[in-house]
C-alpha atoms as an extended CHARMM CRD file, in Angstrom:
* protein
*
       210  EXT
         1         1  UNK       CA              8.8240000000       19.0330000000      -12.6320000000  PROA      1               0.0000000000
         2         2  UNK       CA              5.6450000000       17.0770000000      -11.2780000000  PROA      2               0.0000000000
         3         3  UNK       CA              3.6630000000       14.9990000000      -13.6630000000  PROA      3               0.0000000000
         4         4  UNK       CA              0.0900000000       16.9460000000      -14.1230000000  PROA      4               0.0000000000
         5         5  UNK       CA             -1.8670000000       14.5950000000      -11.7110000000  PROA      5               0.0000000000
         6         6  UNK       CA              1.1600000000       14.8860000000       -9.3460000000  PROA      6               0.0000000000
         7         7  UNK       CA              0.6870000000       18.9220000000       -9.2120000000  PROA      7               0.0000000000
         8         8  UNK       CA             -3.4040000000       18.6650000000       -8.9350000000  PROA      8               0.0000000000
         9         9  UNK       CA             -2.8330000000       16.4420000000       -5.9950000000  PROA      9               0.0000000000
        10        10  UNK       CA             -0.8440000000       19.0160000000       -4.6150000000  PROA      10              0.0000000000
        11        11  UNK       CA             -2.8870000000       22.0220000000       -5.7520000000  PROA      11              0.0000000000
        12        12  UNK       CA             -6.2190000000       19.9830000000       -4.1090000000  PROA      12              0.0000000000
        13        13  UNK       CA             -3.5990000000       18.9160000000       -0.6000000000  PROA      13              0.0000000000
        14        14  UNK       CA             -6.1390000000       16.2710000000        0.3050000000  PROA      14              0.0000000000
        15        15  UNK       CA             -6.4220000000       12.7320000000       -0.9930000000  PROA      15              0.0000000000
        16        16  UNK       CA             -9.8230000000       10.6000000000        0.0110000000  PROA      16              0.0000000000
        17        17  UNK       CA             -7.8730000000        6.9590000000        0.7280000000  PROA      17              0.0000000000
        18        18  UNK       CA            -11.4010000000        4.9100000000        0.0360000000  PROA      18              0.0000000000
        19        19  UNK       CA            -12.2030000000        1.0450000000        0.3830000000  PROA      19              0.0000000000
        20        20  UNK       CA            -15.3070000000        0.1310000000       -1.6110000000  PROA      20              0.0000000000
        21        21  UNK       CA            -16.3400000000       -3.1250000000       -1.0340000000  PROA      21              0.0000000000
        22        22  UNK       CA            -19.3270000000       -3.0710000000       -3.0350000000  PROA      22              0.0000000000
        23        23  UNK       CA            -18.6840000000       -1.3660000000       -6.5670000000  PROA      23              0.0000000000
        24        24  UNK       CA            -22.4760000000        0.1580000000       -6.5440000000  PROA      24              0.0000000000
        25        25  UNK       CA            -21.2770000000        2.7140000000       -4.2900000000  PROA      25              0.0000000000
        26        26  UNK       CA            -18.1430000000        3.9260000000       -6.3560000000  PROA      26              0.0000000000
        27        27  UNK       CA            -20.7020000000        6.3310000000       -8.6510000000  PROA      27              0.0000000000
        28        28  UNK       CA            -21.9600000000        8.1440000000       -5.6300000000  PROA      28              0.0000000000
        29        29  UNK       CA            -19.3050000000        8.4120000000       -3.8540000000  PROA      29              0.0000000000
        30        30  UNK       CA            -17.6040000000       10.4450000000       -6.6350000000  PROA      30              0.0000000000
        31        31  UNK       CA            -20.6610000000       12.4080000000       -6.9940000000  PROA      31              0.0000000000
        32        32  UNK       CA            -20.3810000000       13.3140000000       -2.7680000000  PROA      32              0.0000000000
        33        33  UNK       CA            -16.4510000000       14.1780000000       -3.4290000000  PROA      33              0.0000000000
        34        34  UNK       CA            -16.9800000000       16.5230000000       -6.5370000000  PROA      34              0.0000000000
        35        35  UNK       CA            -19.9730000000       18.2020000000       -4.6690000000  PROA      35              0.0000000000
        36        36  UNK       CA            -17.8350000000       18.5300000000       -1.2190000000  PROA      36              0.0000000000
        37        37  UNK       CA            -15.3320000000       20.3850000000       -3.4800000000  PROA      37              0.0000000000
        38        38  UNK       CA            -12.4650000000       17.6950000000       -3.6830000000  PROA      38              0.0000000000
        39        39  UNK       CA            -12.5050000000       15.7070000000       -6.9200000000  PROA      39              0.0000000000
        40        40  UNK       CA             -9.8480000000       13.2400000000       -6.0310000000  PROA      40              0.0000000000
        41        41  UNK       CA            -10.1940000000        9.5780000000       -4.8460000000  PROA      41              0.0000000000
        42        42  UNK       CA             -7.5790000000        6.5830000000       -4.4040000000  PROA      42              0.0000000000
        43        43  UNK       CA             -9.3490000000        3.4470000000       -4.2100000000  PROA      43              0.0000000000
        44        44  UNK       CA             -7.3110000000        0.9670000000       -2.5230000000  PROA      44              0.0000000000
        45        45  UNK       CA             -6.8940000000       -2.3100000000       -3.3720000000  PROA      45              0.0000000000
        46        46  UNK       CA             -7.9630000000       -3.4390000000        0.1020000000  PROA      46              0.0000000000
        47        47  UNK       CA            -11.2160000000       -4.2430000000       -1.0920000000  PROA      47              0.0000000000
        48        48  UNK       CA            -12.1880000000       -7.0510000000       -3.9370000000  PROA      48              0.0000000000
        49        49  UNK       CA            -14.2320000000       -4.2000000000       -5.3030000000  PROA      49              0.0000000000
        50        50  UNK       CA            -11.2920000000       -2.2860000000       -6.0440000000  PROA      50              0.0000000000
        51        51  UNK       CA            -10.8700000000       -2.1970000000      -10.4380000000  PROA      51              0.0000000000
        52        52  UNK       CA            -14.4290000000       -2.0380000000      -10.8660000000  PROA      52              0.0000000000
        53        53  UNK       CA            -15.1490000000        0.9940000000       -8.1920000000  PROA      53              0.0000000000
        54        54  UNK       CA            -11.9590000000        2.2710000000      -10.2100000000  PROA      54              0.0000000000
        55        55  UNK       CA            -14.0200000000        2.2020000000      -13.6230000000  PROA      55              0.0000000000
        56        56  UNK       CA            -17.2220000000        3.5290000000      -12.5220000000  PROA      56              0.0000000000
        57        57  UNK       CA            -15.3170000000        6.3340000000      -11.2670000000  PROA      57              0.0000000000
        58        58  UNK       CA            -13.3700000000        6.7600000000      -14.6280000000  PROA      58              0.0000000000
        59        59  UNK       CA            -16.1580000000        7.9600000000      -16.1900000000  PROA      59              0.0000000000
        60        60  UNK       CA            -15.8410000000       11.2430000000      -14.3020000000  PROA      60              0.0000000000
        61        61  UNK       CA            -13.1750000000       13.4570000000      -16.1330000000  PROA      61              0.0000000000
        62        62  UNK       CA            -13.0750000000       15.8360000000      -13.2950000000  PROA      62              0.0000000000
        63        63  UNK       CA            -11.9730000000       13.3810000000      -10.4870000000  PROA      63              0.0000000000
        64        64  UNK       CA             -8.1100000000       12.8270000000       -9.9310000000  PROA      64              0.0000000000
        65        65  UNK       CA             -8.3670000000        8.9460000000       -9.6500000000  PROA      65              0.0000000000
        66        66  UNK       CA             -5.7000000000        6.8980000000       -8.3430000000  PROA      66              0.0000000000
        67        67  UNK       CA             -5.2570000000        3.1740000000       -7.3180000000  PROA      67              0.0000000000
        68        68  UNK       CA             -3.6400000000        2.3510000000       -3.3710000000  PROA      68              0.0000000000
        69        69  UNK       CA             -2.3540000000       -0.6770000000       -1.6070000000  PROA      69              0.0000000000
        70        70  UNK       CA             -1.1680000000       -1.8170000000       -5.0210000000  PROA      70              0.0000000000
        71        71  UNK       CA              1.0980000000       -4.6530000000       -4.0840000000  PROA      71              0.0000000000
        72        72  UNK       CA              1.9390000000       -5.7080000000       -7.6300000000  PROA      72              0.0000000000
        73        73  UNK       CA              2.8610000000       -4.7910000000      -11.0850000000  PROA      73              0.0000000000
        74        74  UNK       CA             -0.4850000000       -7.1220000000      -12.1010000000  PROA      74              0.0000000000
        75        75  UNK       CA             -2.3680000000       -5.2540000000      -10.0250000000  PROA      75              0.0000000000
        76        76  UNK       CA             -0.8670000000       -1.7210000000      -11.4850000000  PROA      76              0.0000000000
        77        77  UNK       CA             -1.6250000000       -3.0700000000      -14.7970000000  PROA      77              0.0000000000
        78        78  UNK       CA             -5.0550000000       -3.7590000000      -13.6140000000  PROA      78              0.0000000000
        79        79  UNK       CA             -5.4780000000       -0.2220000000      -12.0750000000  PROA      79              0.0000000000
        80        80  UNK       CA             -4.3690000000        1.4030000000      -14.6130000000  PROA      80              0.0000000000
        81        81  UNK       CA             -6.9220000000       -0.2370000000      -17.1630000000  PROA      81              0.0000000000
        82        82  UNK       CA             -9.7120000000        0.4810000000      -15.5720000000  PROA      82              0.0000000000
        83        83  UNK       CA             -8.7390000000        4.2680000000      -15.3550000000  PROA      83              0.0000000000
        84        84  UNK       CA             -6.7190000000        4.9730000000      -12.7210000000  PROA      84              0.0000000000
        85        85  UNK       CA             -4.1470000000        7.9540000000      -13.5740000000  PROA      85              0.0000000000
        86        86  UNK       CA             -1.6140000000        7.0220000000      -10.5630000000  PROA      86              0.0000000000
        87        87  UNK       CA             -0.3160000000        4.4090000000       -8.3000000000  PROA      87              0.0000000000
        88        88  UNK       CA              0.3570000000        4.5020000000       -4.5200000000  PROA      88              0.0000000000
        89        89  UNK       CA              1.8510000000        1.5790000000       -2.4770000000  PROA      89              0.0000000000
        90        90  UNK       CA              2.0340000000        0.9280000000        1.3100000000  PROA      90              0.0000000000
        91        91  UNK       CA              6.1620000000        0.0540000000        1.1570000000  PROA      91              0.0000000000
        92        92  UNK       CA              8.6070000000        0.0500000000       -1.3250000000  PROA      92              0.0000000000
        93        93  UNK       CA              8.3910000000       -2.2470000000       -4.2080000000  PROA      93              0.0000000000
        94        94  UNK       CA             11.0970000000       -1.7840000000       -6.6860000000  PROA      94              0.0000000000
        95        95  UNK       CA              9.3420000000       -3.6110000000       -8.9690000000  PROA      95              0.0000000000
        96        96  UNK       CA              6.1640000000       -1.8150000000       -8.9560000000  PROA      96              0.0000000000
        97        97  UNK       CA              7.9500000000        1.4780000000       -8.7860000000  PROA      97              0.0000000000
        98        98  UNK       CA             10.2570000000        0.6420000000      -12.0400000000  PROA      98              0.0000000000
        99        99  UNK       CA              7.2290000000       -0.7290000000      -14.1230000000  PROA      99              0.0000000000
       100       100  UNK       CA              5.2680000000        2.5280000000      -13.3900000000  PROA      100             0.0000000000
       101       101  UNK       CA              8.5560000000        4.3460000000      -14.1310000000  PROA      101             0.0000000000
       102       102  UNK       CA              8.9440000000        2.6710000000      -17.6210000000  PROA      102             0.0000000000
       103       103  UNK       CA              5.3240000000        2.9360000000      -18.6620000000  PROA      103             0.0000000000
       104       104  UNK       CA              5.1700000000        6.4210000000      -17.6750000000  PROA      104             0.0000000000
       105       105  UNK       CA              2.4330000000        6.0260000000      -14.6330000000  PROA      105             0.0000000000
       106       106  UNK       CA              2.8660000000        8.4750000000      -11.8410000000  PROA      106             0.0000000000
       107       107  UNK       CA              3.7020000000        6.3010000000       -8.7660000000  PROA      107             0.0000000000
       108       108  UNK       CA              4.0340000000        7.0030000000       -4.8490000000  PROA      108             0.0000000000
       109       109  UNK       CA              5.7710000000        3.9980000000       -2.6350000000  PROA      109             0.0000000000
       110       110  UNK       CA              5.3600000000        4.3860000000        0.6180000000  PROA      110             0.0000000000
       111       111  UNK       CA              8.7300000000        5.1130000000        2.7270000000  PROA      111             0.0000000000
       112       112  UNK       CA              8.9690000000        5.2660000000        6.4680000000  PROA      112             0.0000000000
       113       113  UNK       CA             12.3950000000        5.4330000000        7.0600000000  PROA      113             0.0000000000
       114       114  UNK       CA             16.0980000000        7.2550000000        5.4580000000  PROA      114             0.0000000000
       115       115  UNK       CA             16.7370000000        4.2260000000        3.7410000000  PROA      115             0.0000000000
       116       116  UNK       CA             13.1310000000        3.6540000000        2.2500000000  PROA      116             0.0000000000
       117       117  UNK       CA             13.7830000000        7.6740000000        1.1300000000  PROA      117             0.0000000000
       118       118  UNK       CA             17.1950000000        7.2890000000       -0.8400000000  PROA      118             0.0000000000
       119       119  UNK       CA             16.0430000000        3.9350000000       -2.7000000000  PROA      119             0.0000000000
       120       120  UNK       CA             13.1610000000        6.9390000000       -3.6840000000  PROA      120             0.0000000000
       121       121  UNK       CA             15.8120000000        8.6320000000       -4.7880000000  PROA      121             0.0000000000
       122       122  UNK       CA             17.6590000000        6.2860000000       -6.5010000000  PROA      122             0.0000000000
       123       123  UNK       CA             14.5380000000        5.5690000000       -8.5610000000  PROA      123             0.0000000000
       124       124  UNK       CA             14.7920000000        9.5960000000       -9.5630000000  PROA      124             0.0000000000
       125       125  UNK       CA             11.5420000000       10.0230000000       -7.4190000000  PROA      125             0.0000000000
       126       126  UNK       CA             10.3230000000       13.3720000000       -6.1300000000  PROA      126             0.0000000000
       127       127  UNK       CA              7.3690000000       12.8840000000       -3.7230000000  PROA      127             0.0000000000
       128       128  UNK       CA              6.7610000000        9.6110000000       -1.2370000000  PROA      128             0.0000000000
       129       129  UNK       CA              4.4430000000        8.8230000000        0.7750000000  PROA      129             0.0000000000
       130       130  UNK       CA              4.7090000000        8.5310000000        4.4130000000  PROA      130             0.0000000000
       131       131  UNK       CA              3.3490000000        5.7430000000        5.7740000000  PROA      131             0.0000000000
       132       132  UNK       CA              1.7060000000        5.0760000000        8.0860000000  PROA      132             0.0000000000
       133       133  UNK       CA              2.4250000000        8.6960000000        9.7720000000  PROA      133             0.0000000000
       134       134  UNK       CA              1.0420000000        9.1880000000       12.7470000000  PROA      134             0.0000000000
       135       135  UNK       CA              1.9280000000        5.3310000000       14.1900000000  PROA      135             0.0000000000
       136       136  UNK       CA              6.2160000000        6.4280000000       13.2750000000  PROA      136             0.0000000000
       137       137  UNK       CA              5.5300000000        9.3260000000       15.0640000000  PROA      137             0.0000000000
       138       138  UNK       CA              3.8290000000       11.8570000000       13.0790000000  PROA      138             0.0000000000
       139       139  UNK       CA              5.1080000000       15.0840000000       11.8140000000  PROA      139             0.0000000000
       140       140  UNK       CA              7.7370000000       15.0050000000       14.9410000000  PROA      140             0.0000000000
       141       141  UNK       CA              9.0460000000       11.9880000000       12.8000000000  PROA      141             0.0000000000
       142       142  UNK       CA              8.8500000000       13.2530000000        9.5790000000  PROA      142             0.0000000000
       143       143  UNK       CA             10.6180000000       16.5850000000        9.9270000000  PROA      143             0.0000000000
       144       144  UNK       CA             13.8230000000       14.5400000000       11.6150000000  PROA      144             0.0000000000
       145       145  UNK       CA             13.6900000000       11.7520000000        8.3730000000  PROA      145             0.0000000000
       146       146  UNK       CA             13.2870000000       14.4150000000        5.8510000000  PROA      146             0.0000000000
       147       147  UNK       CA             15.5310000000       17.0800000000        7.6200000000  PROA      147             0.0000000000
       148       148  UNK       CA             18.8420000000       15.5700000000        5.0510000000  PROA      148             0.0000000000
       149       149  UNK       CA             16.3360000000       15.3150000000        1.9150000000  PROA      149             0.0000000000
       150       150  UNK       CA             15.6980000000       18.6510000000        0.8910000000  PROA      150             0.0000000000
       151       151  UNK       CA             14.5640000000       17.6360000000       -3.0800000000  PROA      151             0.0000000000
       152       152  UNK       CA             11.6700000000       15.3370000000       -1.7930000000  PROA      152             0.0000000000
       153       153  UNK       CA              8.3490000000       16.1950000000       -0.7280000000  PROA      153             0.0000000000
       154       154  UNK       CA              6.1820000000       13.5200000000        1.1440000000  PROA      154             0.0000000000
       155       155  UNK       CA              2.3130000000       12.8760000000        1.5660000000  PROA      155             0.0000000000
       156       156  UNK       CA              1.9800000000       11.4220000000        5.0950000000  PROA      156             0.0000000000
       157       157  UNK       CA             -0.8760000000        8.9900000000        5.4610000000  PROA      157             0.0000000000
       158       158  UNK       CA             -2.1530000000        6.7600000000        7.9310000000  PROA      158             0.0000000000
       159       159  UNK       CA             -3.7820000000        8.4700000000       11.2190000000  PROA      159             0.0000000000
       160       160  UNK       CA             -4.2290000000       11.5900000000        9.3990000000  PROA      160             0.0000000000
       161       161  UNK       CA             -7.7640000000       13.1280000000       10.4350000000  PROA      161             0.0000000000
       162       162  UNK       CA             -9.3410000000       16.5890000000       10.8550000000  PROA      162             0.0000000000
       163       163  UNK       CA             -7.8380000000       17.3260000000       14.0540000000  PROA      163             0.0000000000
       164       164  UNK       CA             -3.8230000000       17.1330000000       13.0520000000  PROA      164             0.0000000000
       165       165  UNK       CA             -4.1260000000       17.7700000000        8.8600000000  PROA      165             0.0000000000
       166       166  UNK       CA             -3.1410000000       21.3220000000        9.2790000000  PROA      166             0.0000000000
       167       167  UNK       CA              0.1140000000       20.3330000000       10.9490000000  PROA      167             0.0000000000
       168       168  UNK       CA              1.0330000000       18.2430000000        8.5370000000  PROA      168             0.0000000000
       169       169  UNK       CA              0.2980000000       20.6550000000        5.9280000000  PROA      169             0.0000000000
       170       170  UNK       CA              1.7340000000       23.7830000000        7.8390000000  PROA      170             0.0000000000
       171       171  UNK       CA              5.1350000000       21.5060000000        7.1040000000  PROA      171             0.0000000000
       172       172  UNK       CA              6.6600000000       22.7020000000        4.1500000000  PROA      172             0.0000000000
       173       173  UNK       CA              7.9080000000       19.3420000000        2.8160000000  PROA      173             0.0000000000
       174       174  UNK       CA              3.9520000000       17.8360000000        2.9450000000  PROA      174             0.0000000000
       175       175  UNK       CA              2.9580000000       17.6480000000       -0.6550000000  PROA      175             0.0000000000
       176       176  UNK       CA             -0.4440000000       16.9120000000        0.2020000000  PROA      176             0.0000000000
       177       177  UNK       CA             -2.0180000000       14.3000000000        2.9380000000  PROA      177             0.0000000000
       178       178  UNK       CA             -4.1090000000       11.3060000000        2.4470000000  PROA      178             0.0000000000
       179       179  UNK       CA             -6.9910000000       10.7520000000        5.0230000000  PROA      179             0.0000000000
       180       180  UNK       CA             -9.8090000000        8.6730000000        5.0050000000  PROA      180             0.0000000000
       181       181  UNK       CA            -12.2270000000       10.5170000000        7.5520000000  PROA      181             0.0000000000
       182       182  UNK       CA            -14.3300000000       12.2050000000        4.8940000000  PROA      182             0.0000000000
       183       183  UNK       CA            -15.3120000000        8.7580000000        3.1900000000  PROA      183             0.0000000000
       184       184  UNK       CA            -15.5160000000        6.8510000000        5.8970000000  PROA      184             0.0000000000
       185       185  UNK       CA            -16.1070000000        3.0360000000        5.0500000000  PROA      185             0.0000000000
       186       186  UNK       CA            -19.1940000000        3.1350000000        7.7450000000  PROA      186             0.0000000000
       187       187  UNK       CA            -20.7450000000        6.1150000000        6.2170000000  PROA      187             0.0000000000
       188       188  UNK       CA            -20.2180000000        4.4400000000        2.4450000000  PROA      188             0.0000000000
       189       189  UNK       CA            -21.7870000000        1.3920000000        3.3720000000  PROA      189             0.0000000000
       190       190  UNK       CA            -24.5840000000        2.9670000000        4.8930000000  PROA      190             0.0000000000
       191       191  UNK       CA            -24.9130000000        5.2330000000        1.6620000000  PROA      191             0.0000000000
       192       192  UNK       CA            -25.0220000000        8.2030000000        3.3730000000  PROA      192             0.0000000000
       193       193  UNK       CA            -23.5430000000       10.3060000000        0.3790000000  PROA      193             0.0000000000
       194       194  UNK       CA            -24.9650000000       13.3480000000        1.9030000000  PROA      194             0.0000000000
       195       195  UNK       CA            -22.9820000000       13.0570000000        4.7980000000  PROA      195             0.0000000000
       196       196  UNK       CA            -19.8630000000       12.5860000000        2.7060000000  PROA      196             0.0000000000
       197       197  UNK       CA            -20.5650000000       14.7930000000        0.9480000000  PROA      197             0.0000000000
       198       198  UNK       CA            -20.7530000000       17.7110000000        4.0950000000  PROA      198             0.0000000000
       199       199  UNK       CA            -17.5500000000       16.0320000000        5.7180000000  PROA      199             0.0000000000
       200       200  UNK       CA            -15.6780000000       16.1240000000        2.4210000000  PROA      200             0.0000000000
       201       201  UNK       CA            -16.6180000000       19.8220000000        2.1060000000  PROA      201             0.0000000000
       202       202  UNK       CA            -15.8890000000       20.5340000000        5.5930000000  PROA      202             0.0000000000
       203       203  UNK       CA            -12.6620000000       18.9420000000        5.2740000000  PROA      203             0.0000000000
       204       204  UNK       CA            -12.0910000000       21.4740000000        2.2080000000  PROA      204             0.0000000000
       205       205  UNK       CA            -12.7780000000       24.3540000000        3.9360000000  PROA      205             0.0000000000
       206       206  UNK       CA            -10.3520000000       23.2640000000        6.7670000000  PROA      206             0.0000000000
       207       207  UNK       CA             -7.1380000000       23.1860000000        4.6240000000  PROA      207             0.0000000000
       208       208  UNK       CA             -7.8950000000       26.2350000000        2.1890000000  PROA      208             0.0000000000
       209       209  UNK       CA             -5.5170000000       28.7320000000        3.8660000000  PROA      209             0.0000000000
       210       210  UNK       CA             -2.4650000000       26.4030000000        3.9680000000  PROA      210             0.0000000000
């Protein structure tokens, strides 16, 4: 059914969204996420740091490691030679999404509207990702979109923090949720791994009963 880093992602329900603008940080950073308990990380391409923060972080086995804000099938190919497993983009690119489909690389296009969700479906697509959430209107939003589309599960991100996670999750068509509040870009600069490293595990703890 799901693709093996597809089902982790579900089976860990929270995925660090993380801009690195410096690749120095990238080892640490994956060293505060495995030690919060959440070895999973999509480095966006928002930052120039982006493929080699994605290659330092390779080197961990453990970590599910994805690339986001991939505009571009270079930029997949790019992502996906450094070591990232998966591909996540802000909209809906067809071309992006049918190069990752022909090569095989899991891919999640962002969709925000019933439209953006049947061209997922035309593509034979199973989870999306809702984006950004909380600025269409949060899960309000997303049960009304998803309400005719019974065979796709979503992974809202964008506004997703501590204090609304578990209502996204509590929603039965939420694969998992994206969030950067446990890496914040701040706290990474700063190298305050530590502190990452506590909010990541907090974060953890939050969502284990869902």
């Amino acid at each position: 059914m799901y693709s093996p880093v597809m089902t982790r992602i579900h089976e860990l329900k929270l995925v660090p969204v993380i801009v690195l603008e410096d690749a120095s940080n990238a080892t640490p950073l994956a060293e505060a996420l495995v030690a919060g308990g959440l070895p999973c990380a999509e480095v966006t391409f928002r930052a120039a740091a982006a493929v080699q923060s994605i290659r330092s972080i390779a080197r961990f086995d453990d970590i599910c490691l994805g690339a986001g804000t991939v505009l571009t099938v270079d930029q997949v190919k790019a992502a996906v030679d450094a070591g990232a497993k998966y591909i996540v983009t802000p909209g809906f690119n067809p071309e992006v999404v049918g190069y990752c489909l022909t090569n095989g690389i899991p891919v999640t296009p962002g969709v925000a509207t019933p439209t953006d969700i049947e061209l997922g479906l035309k593509f034979g697509l199973e989870v999306l990702k809702f984006f950004p959430a909380e600025a269409f209107g949060g899960v309000k939003t997303l049960r009304a979109i998803s309400a005719p589309y019974s065979m796709i599960k979503f992974i809202p991100t964008g506004g997703i923090s501590e204090g609304n996670v578990r209502e996204y999750l509590a929603f039965d068509k939420v694969f998992a949720c994206g969030g950067s509040w446990m890496v914040r870009k701040d706290l990474i600069d700063a190298g305050k791994f530590d502190e990452i490293a506590s909010l990541t595990r907090k974060a953890v703890n939050l969502v284990a009963d869902l």
